[in-house]
N, C-alpha and C positions, 0 to 999 in steps of 0.2 A: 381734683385731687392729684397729689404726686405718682405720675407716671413710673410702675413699675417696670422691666423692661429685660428682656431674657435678649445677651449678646449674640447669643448664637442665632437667634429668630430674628435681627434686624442688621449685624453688622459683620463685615466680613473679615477682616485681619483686626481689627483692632483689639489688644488688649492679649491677641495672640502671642506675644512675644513671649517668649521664655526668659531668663537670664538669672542673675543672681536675688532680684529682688522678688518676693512669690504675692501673690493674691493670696490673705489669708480672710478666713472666716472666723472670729473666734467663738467660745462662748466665755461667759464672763463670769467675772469672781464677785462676789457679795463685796459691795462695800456701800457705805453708808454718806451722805452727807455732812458737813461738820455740823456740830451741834448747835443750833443758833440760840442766842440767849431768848428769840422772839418766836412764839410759837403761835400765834395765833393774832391776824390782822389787829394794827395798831399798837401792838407792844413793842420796847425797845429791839435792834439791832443787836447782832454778834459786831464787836470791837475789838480789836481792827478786823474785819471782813469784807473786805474788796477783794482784790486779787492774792492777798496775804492775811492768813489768821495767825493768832500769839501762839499757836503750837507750828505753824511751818518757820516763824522767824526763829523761833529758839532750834529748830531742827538746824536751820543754817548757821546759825553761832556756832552750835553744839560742833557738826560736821565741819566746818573751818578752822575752830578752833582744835579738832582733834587733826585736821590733816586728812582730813578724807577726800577722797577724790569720787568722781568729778567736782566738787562744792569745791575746792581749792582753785581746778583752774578757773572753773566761773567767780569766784571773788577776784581773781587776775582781773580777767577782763572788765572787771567794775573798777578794782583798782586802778588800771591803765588808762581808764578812760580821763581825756579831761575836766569834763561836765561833774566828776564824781568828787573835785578836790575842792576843802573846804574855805580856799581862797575867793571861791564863784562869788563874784559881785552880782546881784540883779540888777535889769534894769526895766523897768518897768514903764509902760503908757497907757497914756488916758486911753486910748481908741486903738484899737489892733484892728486891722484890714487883713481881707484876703479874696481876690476877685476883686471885678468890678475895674474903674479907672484911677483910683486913689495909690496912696502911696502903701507899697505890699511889706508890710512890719510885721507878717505874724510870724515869722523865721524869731525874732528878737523873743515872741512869746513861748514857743515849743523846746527853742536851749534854755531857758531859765525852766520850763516845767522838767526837764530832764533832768536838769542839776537839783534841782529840789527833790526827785523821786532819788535820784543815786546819793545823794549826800542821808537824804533820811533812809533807805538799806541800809548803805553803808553803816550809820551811825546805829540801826538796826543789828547790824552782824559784830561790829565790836565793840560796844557801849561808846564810843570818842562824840565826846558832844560836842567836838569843833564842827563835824559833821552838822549833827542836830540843828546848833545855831545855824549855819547858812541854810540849810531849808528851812525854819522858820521863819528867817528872814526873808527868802523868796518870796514864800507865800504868805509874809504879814505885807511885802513891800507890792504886788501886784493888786492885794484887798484891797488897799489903801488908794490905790492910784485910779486901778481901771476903771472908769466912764462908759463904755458901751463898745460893741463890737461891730463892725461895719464889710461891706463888700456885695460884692455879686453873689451868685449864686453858690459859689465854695466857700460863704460863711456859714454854709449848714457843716461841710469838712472840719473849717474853724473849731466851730461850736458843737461840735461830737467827738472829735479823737482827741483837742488839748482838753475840753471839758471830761471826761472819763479818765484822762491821765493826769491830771491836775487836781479831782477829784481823789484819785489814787493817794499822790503826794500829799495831802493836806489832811488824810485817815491816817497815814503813818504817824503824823505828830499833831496825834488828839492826845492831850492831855500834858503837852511838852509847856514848861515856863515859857513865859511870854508868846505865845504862838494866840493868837488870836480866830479862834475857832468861829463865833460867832459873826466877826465881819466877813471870814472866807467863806461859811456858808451865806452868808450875803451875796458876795459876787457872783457865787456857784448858781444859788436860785435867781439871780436878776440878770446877769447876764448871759448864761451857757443854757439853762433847762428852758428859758421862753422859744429858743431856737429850735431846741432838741423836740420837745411836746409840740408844735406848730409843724414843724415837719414831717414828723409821725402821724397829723391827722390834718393834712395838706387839701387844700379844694383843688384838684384838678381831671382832666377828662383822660388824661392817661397815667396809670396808676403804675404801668409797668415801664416810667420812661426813665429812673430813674436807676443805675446798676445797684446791685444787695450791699454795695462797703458804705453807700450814702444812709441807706435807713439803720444799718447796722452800729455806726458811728452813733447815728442819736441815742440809739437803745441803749449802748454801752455809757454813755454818760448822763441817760438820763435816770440808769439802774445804779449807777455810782450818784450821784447827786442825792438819790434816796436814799442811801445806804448813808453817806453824810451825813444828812440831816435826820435822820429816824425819819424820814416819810414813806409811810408802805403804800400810800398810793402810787408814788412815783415808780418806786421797783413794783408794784404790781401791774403797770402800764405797763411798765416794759417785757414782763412775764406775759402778758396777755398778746402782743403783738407777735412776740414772739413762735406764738400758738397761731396765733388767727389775726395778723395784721395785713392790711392790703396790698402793703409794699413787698419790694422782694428781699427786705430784712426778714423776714418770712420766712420758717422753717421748710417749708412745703415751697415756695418760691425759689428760696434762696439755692435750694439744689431739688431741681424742676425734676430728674431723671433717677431711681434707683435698678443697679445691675445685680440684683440679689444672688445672681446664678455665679457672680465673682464678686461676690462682696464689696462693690465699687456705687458710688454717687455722683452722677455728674455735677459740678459746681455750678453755681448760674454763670460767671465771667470767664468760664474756660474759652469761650469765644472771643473774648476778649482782648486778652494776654494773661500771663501767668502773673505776673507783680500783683495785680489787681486780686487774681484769684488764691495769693497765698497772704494778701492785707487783707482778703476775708474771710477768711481761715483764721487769721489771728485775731478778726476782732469778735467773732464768734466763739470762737474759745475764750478771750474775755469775759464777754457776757454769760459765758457756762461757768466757769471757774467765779465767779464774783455771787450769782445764783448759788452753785453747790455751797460757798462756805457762809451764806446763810438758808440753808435746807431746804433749795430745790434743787430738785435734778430736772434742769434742762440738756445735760450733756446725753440721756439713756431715751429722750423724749425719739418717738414711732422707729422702735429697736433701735437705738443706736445709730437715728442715719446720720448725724454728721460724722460720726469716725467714721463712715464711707466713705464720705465726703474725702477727708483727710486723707486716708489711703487712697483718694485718684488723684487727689490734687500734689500728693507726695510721688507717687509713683511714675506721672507722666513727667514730673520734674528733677527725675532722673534717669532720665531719657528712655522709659519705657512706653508700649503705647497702651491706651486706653480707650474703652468703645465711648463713642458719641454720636447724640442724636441733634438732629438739626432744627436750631433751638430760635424763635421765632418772638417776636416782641411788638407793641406798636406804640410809634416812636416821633416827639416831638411835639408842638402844638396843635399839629393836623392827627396824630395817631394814625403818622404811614406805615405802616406794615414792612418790617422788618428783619431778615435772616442773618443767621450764623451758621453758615454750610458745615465749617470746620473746626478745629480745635487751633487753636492759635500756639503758633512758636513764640510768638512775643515776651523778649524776660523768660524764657524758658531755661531753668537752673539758675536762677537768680536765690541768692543766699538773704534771706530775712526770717528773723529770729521767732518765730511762732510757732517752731516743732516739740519745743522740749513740755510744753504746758499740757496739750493734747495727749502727745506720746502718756506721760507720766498720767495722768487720767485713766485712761483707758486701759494703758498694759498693767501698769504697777495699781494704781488701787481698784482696775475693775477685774483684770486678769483677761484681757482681750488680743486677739492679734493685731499685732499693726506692726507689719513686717518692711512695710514701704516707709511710713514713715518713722519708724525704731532708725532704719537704714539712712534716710536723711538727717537725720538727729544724729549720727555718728560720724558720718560723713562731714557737716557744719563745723562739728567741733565742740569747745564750749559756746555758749551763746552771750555777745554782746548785748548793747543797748544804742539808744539813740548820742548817736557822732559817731559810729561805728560801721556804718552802714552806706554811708554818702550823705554830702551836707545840704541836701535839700530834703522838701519838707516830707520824700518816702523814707528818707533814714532815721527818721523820727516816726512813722504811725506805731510803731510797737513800744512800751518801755523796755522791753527785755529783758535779757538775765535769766532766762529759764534752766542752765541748768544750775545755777544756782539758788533758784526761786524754786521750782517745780520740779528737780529730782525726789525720788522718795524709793523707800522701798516697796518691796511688792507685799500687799495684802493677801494674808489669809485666808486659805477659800472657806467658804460658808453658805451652805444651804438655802440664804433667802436672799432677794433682792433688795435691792436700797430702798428705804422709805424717807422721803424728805421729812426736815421735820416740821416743817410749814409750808402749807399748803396755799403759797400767793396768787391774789389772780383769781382769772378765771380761762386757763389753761384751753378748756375746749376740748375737741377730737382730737387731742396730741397729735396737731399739726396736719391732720390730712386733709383740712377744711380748705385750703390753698386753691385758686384754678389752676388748670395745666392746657388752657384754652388762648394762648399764643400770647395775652397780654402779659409777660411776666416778669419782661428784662428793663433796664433803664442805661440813662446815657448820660452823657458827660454834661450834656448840650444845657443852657438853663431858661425855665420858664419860670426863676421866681424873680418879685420883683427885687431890688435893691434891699437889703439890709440897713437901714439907717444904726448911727451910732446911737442913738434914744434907745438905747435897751430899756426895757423894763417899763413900768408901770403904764408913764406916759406911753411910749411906743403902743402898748398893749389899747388902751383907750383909742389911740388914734389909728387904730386899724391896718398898723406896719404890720403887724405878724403875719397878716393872711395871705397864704400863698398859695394867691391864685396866677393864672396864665395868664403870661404876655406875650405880643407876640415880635418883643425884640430882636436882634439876631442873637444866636447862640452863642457859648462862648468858645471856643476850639475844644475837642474832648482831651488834648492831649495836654490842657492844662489842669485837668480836674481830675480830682482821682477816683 
């Protein structure tokens, strides 16, 4: 189970610091799930209900259109971007690569899914269907073409962050002329979800060798591919992993350590570097925000620990310090045994867009503190999107746009606690089912086999999917994310 853990009974300066940003504890404001149209396994989907419901898009028209700020300068930053103008030509291939010795094109796939996600906002926040048309055309023009997806072992990368974000873009324009919904959920299920679901239930002897943004990728695209398609099995997998999966996309893995006595979480990759541990930050907030607005609360799951979470991963990344415990994993094809003495400087204050989603969660509709990362989120600024960030493929894991997307005002306090309104899955011990028995971190390194381009059926039949151990060489971690 997740190891609670009193700072002052194990660590000696850390987290000690004073200065302007405070450890806060908060308690929370009543607020509720969005309503989903689906209340009970098997019935339709809330539409649009990804990362955006028809009441936050009209909130952002509304607030643009009236000049309200922040929502003004976040439609800047979309505005300014050039992925967001409706000139964007796609370009599309049979076979997208990543990893592996083949030719590395999936750069060509993640700026076309970007232009697609900001041309359908955009055309979201001001009715202009110049917008509309070129994301429909993205994503009728990648349906149409893509063949299968290929690479080494960072086709599970591939196949979890464009799949979830591509995902996103193609629920924006359900229902748009000419947008062809049935072939993209094609693609969606034959090429992206056989990677996602095969990785999440992986044959191998070490379960913790993988870090939490790899399982956490699948989750997020394999709870968006559901949400596409009306499949509650699929977002109920990913509810249930979430609860009690074996990997350290794992609630209880994923942040191994709670400091209750300072209302702090340690992250699983704080050993890591910090880039690593603020891309899982943001794909966990993801997968909480896509869950809430169809009526689960995974964001409140064993109290609130990932807004712990958040406020250490916020706090140490503005250069304050925070306790840590020395975090231990076993690691590789042999499962050698592993340490993280320290907390790593690496990318430490490095700017990616995953604060505004959380922040607004938590302070504004739950009435919680988050004093560290309120103070990040103002510090940032407005928050961009992907080409805003640097041009390779970390300035693309988020879509972005949060304050844009995910400002709000603060909810009314209220007497009861949120009730989802669907109850998916089979949740478990709200997360405390996790070990905390050394196996729990992962790595860059790979032991799956090759990814073949034969996505789908055939592949499936001829036993590509299973990823089990090899004992090839690894591939440098400082290629994987």
């Amino acid at each position: 189970m997740t190891l609670r853990i009193s700072r002052r009974s194990m660590l000696k300066a850390a987290g000690a610091a004073t200065g302007a940003v405070g450890i806060g504890i908060g308690t929370g404001v009543a607020a509720s799930p969005a309503t989903a149209t689906a209340t009970a396994a098997g019935t339709s989907f809330a539409h649009p209900g990804m990362l955006h419901t028809r009441a936050d898009l009209d909130r952002m028209a509304a607030k643009v259109k009236a000049g309200a700020a922040p929502y003004t300068a976040g439609f800047a930053k979309l505005t300014a971007n050039r992925h967001s103008q409706s000139t964007w030509r796609p370009n599309p291939q049979a076979t997208v690569a990543r990893g592996g010795d083949g030719p590395q094109n999936y750069g060509i796939l993640y700026n076309d899914i970007h232009a697609a996600y900001q041309n359908a906002l955009r055309w979201k926040v001001t009715g202009d269907t110049a917008h509309a048309d070129t994301a429909r055309d993205i994503c009728n023009a990648w349906s149409g073409k893509l063949k299968g997806i290929a690479g080494g072992s960072e086709v599970v990368l591939l196949a979890g962050i464009y799949g979830y974000q591509f995902a996103n873009a193609g629920e924006l324009m359900r229902g748009y002329p000419g947008f062809d919904m049935a072939r993209f959920q094609d693609m969606m299920v034959t090429h992206f979800y056989p990677m996602n679901h095969h990785f999440l239930n992986r044959e191998t002897n070490c379960w913790g060798h993988y870090w939490a943004n790899w399982d956490l990728c699948s989750m997020a695209s394999l709870m968006a591919i559901g949400i596409l398609c009306d499949d509650r099995a699929k977002f109920n997998e990913t509810v249930d992993y979430f609860h009690n999966g074996a990997g350290n996309g794992s609630l209880a893995k994923a942040i191994p350590y709670v400091y209750d006595d300072v209302g702090l979480a340690q992250w699983q990759e704080s050993g890591r570097d910090q880039a690593h541990s603020m891309m899982g930050i943001g794909l966990m907030g993801t997968i909480c925000e896509m869950a809430w607005n169809q009526g689960v609360d995974l964001y409140g799951a064993d109290d609130s620990k990932f807004r712990k979470a958040c406020e250490y991963v916020a706090r140490y990344n503005l250069g304050h310090d925070v306790p840590y415990t020395t975090y231990t994993w076993r690691n590789g094809p042999h499962c050698v045994e592993t340490k993280q003495t320290i907390i790593s400087e690496g990318a430490r204050g490095q700017w990616r867009p995953v604060w505004e989603r959380v922040y607004s969660h938590y302070a504004n509709r739950r009435g919680m503190a988050m004093p560290n990362t309120g103070d990040m989120v103002a510090r940032m600024g407005p928050e961009g999107g992907g080409g805003d960030y640097g041009g390779n493929s970390g300035g693309f894991d988020e879509l972005g746009f949060g304050t844009l997307a995910f400002t709000r005002d603060k909810a009314t306090p209220s007497g009861s606690a949120p009730t989802p309104a669907a109850k998916s899955g089979s949740p478990g011990p709200s997360a405390q089912g996790g070990r905390s028995d050394g196996d729990l971190a992962a790595t860059g390194s790979s032991d799956l086999p090759l990814w073949t381009a034969a996505s789908g059926a055939a592949a499936l039949a001829g036993g590509l999917l299973l990823l089990r151990r090899r004992r090839a060489a690894a591939t440098p971690s400082d290629t994987a994310e």
